[in-house]
Backbone as a chain_set.jsonl record, in Angstrom:
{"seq": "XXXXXXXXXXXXXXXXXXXXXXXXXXXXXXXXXXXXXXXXXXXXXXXXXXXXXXXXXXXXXXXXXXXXXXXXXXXXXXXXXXXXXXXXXXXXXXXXXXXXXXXXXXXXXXXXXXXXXXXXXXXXXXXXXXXXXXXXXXXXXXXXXXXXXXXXXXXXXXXXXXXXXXXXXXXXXXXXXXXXXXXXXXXXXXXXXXXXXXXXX", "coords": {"N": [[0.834, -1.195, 0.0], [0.607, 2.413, -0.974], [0.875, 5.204, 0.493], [0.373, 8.724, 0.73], [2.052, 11.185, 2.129], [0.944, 13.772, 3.092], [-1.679, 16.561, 2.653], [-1.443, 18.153, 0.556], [-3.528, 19.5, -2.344], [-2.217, 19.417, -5.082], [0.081, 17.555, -4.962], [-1.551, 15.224, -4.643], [-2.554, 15.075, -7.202], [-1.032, 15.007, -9.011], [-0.114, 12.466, -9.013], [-2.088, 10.911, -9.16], [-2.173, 11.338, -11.865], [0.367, 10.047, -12.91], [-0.42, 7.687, -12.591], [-0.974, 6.342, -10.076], [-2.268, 4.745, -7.492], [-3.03, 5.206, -3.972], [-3.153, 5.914, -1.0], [-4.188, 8.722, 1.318], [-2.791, 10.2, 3.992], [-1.967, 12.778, 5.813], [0.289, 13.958, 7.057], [1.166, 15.815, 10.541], [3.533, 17.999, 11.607], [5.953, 20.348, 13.134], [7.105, 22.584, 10.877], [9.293, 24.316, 11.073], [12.664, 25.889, 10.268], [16.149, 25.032, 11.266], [18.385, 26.452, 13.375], [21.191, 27.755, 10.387], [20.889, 25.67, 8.862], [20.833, 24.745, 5.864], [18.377, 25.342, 2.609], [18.434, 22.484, 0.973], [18.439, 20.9, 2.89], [17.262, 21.552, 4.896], [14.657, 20.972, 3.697], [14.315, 17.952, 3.113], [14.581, 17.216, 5.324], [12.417, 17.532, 6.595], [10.775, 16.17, 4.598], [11.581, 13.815, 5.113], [10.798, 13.684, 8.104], [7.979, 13.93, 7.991], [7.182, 11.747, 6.359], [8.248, 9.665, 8.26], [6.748, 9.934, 10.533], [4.307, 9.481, 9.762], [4.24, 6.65, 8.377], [5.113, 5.266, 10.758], [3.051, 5.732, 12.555], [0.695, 3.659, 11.219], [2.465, 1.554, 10.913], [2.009, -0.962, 12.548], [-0.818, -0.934, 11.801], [-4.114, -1.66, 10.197], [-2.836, -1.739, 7.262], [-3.192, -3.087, 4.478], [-1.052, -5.906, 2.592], [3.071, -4.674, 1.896], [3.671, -2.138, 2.941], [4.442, 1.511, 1.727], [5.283, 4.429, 2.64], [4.979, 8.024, 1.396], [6.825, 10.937, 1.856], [6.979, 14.864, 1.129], [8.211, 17.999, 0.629], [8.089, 21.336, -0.106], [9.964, 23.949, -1.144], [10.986, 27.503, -1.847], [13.652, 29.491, -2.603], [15.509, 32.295, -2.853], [18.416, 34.489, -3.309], [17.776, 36.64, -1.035], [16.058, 34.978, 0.926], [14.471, 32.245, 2.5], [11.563, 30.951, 1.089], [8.68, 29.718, 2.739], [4.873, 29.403, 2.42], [3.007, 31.566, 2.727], [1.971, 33.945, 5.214], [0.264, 35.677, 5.403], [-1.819, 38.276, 3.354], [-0.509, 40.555, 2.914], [2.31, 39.317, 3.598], [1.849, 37.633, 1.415], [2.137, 39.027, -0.705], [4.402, 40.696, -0.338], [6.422, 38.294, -0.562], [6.16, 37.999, -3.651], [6.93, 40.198, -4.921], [9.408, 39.854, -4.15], [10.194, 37.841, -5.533], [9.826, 38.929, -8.391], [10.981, 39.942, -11.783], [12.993, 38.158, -11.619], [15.166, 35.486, -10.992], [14.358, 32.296, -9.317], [15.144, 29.544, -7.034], [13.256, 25.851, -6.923], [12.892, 24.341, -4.147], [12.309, 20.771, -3.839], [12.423, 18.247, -1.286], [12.107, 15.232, -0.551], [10.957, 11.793, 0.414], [11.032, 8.259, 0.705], [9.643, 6.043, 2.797], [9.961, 2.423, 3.783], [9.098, -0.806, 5.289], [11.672, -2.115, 4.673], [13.606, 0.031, 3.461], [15.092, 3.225, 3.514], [14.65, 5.739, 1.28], [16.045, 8.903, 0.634], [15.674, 12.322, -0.544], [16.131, 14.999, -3.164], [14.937, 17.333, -5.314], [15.813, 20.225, -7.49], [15.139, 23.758, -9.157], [15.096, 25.749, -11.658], [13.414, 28.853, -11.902], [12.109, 31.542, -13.244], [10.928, 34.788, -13.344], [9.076, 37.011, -15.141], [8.995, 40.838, -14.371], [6.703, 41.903, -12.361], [3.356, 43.375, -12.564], [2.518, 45.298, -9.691], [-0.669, 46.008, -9.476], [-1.176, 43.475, -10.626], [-0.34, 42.19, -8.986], [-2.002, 42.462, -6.634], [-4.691, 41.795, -7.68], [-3.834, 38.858, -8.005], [-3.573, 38.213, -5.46], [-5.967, 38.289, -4.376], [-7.956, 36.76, -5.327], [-7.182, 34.449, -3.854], [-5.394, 32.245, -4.926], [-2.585, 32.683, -4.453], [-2.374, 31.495, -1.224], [-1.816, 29.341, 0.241], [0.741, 28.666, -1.358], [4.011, 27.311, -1.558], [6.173, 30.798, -1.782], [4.149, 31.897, -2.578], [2.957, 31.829, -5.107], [1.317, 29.654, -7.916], [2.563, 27.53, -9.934], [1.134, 26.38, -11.825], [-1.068, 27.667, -12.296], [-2.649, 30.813, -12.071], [-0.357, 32.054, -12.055], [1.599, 31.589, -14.015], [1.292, 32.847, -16.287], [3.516, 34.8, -15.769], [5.932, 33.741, -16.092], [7.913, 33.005, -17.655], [10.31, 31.439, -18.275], [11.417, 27.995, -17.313], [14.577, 25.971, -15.931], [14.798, 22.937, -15.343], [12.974, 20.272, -13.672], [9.43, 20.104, -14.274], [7.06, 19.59, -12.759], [8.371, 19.518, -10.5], [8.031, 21.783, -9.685], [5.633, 22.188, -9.297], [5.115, 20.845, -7.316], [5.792, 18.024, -6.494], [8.564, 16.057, -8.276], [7.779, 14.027, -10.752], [9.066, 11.962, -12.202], [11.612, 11.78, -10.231], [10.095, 10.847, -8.158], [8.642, 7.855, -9.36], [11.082, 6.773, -9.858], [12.194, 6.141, -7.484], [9.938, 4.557, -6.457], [9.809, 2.52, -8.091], [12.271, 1.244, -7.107], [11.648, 0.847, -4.938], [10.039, -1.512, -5.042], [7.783, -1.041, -6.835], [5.64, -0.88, -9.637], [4.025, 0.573, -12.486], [0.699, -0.256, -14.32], [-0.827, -0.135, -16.563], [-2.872, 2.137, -15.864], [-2.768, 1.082, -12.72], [-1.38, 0.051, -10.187], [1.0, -2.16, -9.216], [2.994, -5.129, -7.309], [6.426, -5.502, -7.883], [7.406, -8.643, -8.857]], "CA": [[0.0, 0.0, 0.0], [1.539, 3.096, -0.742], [0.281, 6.49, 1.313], [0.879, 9.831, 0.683], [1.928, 11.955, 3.927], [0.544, 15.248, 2.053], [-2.845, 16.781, 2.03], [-1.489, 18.98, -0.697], [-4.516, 18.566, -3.73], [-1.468, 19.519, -5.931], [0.267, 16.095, -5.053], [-2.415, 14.105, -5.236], [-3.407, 15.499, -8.34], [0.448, 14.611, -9.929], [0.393, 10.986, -7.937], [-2.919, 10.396, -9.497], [-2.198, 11.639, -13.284], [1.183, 9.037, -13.205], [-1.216, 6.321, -12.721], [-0.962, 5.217, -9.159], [-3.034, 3.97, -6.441], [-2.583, 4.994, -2.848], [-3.969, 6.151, 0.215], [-3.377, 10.036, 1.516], [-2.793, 10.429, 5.431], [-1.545, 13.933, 5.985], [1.306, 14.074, 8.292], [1.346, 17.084, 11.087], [4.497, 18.061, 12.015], [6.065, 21.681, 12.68], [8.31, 22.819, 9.672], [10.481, 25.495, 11.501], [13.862, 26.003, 10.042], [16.858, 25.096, 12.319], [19.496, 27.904, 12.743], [21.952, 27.433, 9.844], [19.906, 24.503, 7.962], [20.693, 25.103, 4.514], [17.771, 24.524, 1.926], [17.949, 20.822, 0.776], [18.913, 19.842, 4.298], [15.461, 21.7, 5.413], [13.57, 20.249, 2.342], [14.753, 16.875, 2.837], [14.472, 16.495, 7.226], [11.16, 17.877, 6.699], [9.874, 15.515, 3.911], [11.404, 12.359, 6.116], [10.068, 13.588, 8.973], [6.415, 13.554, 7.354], [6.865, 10.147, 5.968], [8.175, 9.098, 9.071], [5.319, 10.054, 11.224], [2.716, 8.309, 9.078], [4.962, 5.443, 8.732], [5.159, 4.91, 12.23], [1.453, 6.081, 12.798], [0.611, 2.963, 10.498], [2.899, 0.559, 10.478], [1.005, -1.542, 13.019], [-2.29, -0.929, 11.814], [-4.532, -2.698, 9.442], [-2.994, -1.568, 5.82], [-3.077, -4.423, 3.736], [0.315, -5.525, 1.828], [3.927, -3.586, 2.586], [3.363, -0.329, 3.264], [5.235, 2.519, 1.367], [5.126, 5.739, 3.048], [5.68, 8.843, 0.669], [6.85, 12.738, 2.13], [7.532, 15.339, 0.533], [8.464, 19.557, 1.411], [8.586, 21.827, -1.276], [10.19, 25.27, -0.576], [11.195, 28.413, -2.501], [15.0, 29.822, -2.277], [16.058, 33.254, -3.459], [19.494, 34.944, -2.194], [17.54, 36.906, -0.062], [15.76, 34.286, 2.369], [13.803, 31.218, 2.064], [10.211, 31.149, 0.949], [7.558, 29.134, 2.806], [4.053, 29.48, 2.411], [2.907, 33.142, 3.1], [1.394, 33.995, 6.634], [-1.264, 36.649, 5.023], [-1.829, 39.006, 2.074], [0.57, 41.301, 2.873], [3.478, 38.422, 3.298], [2.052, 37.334, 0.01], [2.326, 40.602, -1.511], [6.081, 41.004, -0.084], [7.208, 37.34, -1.529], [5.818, 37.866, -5.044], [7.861, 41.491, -4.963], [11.063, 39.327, -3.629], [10.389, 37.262, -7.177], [9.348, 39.713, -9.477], [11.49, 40.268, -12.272], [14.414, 37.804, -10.802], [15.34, 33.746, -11.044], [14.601, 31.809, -7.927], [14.851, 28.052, -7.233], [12.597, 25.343, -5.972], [13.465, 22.775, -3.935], [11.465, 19.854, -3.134], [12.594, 17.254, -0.579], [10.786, 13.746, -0.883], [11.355, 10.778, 1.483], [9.623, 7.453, 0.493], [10.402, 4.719, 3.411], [9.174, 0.859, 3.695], [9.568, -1.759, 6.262], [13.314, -2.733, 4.09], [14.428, 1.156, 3.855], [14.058, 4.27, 3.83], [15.534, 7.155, 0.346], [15.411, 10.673, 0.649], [16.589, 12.51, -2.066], [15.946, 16.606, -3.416], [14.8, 17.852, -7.01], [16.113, 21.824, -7.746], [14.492, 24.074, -10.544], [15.315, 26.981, -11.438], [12.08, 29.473, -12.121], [12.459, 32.786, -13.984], [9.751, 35.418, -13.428], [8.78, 38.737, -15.202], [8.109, 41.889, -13.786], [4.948, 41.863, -12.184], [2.965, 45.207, -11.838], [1.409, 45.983, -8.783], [-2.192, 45.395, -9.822], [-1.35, 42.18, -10.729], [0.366, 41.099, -7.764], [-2.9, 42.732, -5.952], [-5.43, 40.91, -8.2], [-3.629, 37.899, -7.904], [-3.849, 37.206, -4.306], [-7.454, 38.858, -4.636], [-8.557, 35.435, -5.598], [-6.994, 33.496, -2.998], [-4.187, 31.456, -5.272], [-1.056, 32.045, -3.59], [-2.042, 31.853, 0.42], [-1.892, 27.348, 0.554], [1.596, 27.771, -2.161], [5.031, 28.167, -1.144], [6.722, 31.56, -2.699], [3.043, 32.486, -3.055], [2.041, 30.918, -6.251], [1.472, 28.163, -8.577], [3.194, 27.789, -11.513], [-0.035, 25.623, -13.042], [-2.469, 28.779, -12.351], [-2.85, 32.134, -12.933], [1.396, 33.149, -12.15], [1.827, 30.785, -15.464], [1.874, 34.024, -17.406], [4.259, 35.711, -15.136], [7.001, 32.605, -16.177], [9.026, 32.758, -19.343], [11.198, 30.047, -18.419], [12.402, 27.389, -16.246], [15.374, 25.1, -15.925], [14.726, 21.709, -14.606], [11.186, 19.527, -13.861], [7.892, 21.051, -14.308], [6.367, 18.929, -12.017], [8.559, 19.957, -9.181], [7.692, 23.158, -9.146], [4.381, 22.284, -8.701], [4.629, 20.356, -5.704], [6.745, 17.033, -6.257], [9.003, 15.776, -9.188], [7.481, 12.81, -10.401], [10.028, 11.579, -12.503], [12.039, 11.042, -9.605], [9.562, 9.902, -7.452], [8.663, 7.302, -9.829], [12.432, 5.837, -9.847], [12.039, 5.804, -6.195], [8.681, 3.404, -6.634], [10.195, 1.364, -9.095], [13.442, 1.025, -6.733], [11.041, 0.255, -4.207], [9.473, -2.708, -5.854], [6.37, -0.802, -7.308], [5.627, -0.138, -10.866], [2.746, 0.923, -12.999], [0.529, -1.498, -15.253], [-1.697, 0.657, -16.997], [-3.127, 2.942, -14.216], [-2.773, 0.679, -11.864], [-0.006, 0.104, -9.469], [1.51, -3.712, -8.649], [4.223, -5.499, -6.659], [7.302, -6.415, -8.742], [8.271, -9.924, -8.328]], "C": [[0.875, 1.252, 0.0], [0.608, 4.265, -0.162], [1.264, 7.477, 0.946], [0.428, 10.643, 2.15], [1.687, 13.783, 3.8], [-0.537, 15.358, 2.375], [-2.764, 17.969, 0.932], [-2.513, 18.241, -1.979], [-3.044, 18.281, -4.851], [-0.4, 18.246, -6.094], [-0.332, 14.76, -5.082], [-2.568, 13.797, -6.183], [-1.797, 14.503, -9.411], [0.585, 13.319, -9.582], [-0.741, 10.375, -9.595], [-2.537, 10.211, -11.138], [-0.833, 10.616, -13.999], [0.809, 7.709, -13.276], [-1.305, 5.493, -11.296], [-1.908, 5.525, -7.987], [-2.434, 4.571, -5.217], [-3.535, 6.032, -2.291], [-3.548, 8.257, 1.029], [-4.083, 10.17, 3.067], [-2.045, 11.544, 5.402], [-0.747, 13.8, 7.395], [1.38, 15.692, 8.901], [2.473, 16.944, 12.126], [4.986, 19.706, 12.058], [7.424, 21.513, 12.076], [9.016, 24.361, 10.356], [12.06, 24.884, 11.218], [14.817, 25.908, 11.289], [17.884, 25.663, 12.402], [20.797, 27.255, 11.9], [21.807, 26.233, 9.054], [20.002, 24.937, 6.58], [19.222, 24.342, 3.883], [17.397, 23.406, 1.896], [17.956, 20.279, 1.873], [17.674, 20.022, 5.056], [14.889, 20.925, 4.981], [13.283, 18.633, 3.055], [14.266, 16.596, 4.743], [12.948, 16.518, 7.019], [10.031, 16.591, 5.958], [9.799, 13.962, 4.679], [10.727, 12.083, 7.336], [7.89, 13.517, 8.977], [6.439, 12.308, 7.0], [7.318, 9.059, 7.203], [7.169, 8.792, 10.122], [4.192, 9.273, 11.115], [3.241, 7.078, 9.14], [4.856, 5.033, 9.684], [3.509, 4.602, 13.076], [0.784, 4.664, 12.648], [0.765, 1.467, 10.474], [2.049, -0.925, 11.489], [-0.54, -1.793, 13.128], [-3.036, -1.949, 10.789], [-4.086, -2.363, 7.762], [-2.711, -3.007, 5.232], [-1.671, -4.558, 2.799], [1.363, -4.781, 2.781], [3.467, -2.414, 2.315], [4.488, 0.132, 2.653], [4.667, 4.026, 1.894], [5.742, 6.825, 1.769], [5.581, 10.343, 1.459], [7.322, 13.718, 1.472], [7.62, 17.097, 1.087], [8.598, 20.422, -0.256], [9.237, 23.772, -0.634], [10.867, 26.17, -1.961], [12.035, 29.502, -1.934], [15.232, 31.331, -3.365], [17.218, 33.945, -2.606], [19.186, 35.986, -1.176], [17.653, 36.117, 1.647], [15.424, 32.76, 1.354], [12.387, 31.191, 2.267], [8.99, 29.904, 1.809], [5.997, 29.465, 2.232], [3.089, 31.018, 3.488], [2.0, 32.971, 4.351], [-0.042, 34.696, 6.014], [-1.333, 37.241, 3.904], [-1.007, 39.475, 1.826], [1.678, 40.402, 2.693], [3.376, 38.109, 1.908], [2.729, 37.687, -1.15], [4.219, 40.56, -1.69], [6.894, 39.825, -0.792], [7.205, 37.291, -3.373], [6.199, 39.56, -5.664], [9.082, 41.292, -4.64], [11.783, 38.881, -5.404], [10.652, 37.817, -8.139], [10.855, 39.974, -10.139], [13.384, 39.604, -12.439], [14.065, 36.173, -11.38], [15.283, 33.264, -9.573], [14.755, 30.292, -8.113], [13.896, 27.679, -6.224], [12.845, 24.728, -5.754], [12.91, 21.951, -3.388], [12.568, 18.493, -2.476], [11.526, 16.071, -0.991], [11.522, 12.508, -0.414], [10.723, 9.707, 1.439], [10.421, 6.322, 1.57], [9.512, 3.372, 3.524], [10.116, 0.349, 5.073], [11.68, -2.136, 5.88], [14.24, -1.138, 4.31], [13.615, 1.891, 3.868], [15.322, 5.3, 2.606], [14.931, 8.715, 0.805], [16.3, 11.63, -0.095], [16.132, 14.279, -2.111], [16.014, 16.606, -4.696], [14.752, 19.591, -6.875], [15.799, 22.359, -9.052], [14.202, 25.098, -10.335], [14.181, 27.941, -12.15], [12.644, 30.937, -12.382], [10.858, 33.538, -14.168], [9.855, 36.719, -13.766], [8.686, 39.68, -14.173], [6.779, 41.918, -13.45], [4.524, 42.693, -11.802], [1.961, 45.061, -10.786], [0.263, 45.435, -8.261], [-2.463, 44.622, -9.986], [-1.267, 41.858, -9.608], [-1.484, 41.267, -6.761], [-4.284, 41.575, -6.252], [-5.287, 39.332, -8.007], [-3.952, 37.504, -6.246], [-5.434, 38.143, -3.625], [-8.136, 37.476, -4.426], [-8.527, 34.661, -4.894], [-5.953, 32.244, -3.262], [-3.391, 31.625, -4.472], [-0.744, 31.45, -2.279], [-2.037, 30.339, 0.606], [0.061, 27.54, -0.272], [2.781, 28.628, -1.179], [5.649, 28.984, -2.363], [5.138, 32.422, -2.968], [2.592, 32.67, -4.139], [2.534, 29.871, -6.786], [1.771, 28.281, -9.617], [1.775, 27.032, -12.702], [-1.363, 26.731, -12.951], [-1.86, 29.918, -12.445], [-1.455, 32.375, -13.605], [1.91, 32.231, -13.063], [2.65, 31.993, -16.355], [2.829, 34.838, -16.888], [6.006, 34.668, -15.525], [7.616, 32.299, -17.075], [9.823, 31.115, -19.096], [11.652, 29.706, -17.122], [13.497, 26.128, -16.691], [14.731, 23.812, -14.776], [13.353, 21.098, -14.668], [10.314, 20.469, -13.302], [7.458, 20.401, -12.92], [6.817, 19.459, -10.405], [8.518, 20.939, -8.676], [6.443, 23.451, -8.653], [4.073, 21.892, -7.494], [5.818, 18.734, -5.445], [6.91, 16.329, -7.817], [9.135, 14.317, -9.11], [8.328, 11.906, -11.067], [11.079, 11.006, -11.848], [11.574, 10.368, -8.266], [9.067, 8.209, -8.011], [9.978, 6.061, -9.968], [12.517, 5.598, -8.319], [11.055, 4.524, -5.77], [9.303, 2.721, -6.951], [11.028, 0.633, -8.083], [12.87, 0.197, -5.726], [10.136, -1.301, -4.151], [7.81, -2.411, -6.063], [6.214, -0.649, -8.715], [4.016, 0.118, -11.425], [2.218, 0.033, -13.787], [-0.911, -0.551, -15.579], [-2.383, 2.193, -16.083], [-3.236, 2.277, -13.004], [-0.968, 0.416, -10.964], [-0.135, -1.683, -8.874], [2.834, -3.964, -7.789], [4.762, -5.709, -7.708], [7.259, -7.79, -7.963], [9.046, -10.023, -7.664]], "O": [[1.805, 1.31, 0.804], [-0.577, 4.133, -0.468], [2.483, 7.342, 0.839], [-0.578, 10.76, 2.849], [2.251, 14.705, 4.389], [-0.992, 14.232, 2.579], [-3.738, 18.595, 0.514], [-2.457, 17.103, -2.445], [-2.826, 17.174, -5.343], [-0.043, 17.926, -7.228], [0.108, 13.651, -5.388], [-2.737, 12.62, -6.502], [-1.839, 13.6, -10.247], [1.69, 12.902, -9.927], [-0.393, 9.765, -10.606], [-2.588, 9.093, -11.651], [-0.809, 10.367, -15.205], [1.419, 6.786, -13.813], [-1.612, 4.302, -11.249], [-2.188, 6.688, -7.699], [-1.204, 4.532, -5.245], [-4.373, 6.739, -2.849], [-2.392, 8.678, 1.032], [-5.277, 10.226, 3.364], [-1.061, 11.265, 4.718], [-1.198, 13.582, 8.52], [1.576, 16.654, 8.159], [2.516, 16.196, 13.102], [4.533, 20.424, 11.167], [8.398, 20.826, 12.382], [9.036, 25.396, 9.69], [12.56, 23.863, 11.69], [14.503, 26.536, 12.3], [18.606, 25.492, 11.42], [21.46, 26.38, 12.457], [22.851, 25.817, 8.55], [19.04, 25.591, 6.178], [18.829, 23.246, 4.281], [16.386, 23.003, 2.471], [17.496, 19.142, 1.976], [17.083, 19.146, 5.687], [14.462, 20.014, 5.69], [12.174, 18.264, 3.439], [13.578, 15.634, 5.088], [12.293, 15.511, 7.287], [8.968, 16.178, 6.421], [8.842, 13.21, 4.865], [10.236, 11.024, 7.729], [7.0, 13.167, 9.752], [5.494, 11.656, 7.443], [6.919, 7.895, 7.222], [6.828, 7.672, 10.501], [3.443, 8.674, 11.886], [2.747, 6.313, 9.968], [4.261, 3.962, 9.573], [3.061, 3.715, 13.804], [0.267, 4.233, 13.678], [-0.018, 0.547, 10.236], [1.549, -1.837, 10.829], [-1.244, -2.41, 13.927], [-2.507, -3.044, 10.6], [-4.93, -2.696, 6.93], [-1.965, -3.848, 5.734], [-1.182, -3.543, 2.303], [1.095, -4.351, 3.903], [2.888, -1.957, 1.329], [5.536, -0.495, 2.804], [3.654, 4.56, 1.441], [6.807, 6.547, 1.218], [4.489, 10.871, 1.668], [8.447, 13.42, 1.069], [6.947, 17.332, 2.091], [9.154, 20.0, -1.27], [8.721, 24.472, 0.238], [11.208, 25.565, -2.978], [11.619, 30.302, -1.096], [15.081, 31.246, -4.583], [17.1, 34.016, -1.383], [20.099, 36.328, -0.425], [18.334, 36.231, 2.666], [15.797, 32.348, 0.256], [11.912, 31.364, 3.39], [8.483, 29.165, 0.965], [6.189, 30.005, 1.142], [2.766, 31.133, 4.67], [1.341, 31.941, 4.497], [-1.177, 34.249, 6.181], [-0.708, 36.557, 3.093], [-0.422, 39.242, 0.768], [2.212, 40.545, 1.593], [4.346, 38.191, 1.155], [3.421, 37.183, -2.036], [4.97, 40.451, -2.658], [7.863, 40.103, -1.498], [8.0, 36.724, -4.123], [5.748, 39.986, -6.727], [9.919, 42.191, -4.72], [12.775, 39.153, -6.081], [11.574, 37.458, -8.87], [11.823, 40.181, -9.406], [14.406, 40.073, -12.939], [13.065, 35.782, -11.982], [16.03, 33.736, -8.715], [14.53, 29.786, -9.212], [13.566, 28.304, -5.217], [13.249, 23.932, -6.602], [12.838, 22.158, -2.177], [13.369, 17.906, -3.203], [10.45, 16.122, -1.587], [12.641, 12.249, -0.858], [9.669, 9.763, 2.073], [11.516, 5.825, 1.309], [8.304, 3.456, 3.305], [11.143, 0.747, 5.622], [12.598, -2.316, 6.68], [15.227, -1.031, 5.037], [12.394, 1.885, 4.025], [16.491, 5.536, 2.91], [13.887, 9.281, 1.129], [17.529, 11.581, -0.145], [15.806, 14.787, -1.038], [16.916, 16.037, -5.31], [13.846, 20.175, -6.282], [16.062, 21.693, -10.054], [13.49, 25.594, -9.461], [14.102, 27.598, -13.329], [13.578, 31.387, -11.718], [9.914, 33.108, -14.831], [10.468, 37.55, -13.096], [8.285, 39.308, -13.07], [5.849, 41.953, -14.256], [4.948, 43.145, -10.738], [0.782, 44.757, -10.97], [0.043, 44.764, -7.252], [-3.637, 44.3, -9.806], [-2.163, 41.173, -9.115], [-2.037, 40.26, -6.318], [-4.766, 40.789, -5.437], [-6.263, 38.594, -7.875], [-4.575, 36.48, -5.966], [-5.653, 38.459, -2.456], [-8.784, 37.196, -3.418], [-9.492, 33.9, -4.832], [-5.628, 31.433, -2.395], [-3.293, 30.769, -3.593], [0.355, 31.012, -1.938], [-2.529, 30.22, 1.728], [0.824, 26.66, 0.127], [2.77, 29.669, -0.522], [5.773, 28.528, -3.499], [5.123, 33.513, -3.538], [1.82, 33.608, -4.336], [3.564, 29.244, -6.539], [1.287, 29.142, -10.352], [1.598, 27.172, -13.912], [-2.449, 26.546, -13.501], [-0.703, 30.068, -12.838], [-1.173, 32.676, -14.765], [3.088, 32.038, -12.759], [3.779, 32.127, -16.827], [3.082, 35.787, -17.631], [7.082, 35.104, -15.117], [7.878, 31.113, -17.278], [9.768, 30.049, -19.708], [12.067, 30.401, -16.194], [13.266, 25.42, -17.671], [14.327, 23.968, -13.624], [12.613, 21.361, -15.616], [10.348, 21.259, -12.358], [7.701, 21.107, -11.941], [6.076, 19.714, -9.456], [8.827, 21.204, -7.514], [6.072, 24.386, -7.945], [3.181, 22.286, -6.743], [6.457, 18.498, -4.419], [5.937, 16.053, -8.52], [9.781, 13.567, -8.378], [8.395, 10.834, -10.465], [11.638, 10.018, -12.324], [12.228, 9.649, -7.51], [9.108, 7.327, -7.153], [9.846, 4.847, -10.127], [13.089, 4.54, -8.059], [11.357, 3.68, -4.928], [9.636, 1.933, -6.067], [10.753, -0.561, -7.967], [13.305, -0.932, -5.5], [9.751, -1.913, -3.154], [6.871, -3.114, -5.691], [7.161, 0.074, -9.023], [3.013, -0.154, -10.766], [3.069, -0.75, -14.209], [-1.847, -0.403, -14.794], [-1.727, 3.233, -16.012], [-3.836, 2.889, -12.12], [0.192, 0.645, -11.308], [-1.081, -2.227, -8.304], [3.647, -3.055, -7.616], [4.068, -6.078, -8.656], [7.113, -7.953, -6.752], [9.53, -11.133, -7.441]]}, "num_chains": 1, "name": "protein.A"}
């Protein structure tokens, strides 16, 4: 059984569209930075410590089959600071005026462990955003997009048009890069069989 330790829709949504099967238990844990924690080393404690939680939560309970726990962190790095997920409008406002007109990266952590192990790995991608006037930035968190994303938006909605170009996976900018979560499954002894998900042999 594999579980996702997310209630992000935006990883469900990317789990689901690769073709696989699993269960979503939302891991609560606090994500405070620890002084001098670079990035991936945040990304990455954070996403194990979510898949550990549920894992643990779990592992004695009734899931049927081995259990695969999946965690994941996504965060948003510019040489200022480091971006979480905005406190209010105004924070919104202030991160999407950090961006504007600049390259930032994203870095998702992702931690998948089983009864045999446990990987935890980091996907980086580098995001390039226009100038954004004002009115936009205002309009935009008008609606209510950015205040759930970290960096304070989503690259698959509105702040699309604000995005000329990025280096690296699409996917991980959205929330988790499935490409290498996928080699993580596989490694794990999962693969896909149409939309469905099986044991290897």
């Amino acid at each position: 059984m594999l579980v996702l330790a997310s209630a992000s829709p935006r990883r469900k949504e990317l789990l689901n569209q690769a073709g696989y099967e699993f269960k979503v238990v939302p891991a609560n844990i606090p994500e405070e930075r620890r002084p001098d924690e670079d990035p991936i080393a945040f990304a990455t404690r954070l996403a194990q410590e979510k898949a550990r939680t549920v894992f643990d939560s779990l592992a004695h309970g009734s899931i049927e089959g081995p259990l695969l726990v999946l965690g994941a962190d996504t965060i948003v790095v510019t040489a200022e600071e480091l971006l979480g997920k905005p406190r209010d409008a105004a924070d919104a406002a202030r991160m999407l005026r950090l961006l504007s007109g600049r390259t930032h990266q994203v870095i998702t952590g992702v931690s998948l462990i089983s009864v045999e192990k446990a990987q935890t790995t980091a996907e980086t991608t580098l995001v390039t955003m226009k100038e954004i006037p004002e009115r936009e930035i205002a309009a935009y968190i008008a609606i209510g997009e950015p205040m759930d994303k970290a960096g304070a938006y989503a690259i698959q909605g509105y702040a699309a048009r604000w995005i000329p170009r990025i280096e690296g996976c699409y996917s991980n900018v959205v929330g988790l890069p499935i490409a290498r979560v996928a080699a993580m499954l596989q490694d794990a002894g999962l693969r896909q069989t149409g939309l469905c998900t099986t044991k290897l042999p």
